[in-house]
N, C-alpha and C positions, 0 to 999 in steps of 0.2 A: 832228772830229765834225761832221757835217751832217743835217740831218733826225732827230737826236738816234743818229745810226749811227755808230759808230766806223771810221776808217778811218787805215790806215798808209802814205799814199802818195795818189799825185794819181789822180784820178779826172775822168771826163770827164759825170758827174750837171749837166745845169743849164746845159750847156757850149756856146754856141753853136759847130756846125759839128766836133762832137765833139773839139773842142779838149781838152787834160788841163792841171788845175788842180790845185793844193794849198793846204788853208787855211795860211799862219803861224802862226796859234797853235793852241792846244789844240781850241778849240771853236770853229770859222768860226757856230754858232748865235750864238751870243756878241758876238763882235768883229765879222764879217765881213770879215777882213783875209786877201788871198789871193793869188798869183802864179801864172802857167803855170807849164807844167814845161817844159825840153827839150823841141825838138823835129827836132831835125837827127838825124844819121844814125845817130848814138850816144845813143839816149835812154832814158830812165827812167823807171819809175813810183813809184819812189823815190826821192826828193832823192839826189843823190849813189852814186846805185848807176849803173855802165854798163852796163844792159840795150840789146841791141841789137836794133830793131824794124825789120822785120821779122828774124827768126828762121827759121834753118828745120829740123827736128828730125824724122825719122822724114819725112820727102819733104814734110810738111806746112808751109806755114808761117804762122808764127802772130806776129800785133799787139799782142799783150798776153801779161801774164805767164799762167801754164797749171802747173797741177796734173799735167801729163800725165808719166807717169815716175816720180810723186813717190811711193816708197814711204811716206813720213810724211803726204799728200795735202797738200803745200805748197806757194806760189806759189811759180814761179820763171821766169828767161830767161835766154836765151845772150846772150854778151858779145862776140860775132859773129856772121856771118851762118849758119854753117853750124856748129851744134851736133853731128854727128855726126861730122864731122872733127877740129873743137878740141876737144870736150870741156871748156869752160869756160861757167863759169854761176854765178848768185848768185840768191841766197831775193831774191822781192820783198818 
């Protein structure tokens, strides 16, 4: 939680040079205890998930996880570069 928001995964709020962060504990209001996330080739917006950024899904490609496809409208990214080939992907 940051600015009293909940969030499930790193975000780049606050971030110099759009960097992506994640608090460590429950509430970074709190503690302010936080680390990057991944940032090489294979990386995450979720600790431990391998979202692979960029993405590219429908010719577009996309840096962040995306709603786009989701009949339940929930985040998600491919787990390589080219989503319409592999077909593999995981919920952010």
């Amino acid at each position: 939680m940051t600015e009293g928001k909940p969030h499930n995964g790193c975000i780049t709020d606050g971030s110099f040079f759009g960097r992506q962060w994640c608090s460590v504990t429950s509430s970074f209001d709190e503690k302010q205890q936080w680390k990057y996330c991944e940032t090489n080739g294979i990386s995450s917006l979720v600790p431990g998930f391998p979202c692979h950024f960029p993405f590219n899904y429908k010719n577009k490609n996309y840096f962040n996880c995306t709603t786009k496809g989701s009949k339940e409208n929930l985040l998600w990214c491919a787990t390589s570069y080219n989503y319409d080939r592999d077909h593999t992907w995981v919920y952010c």
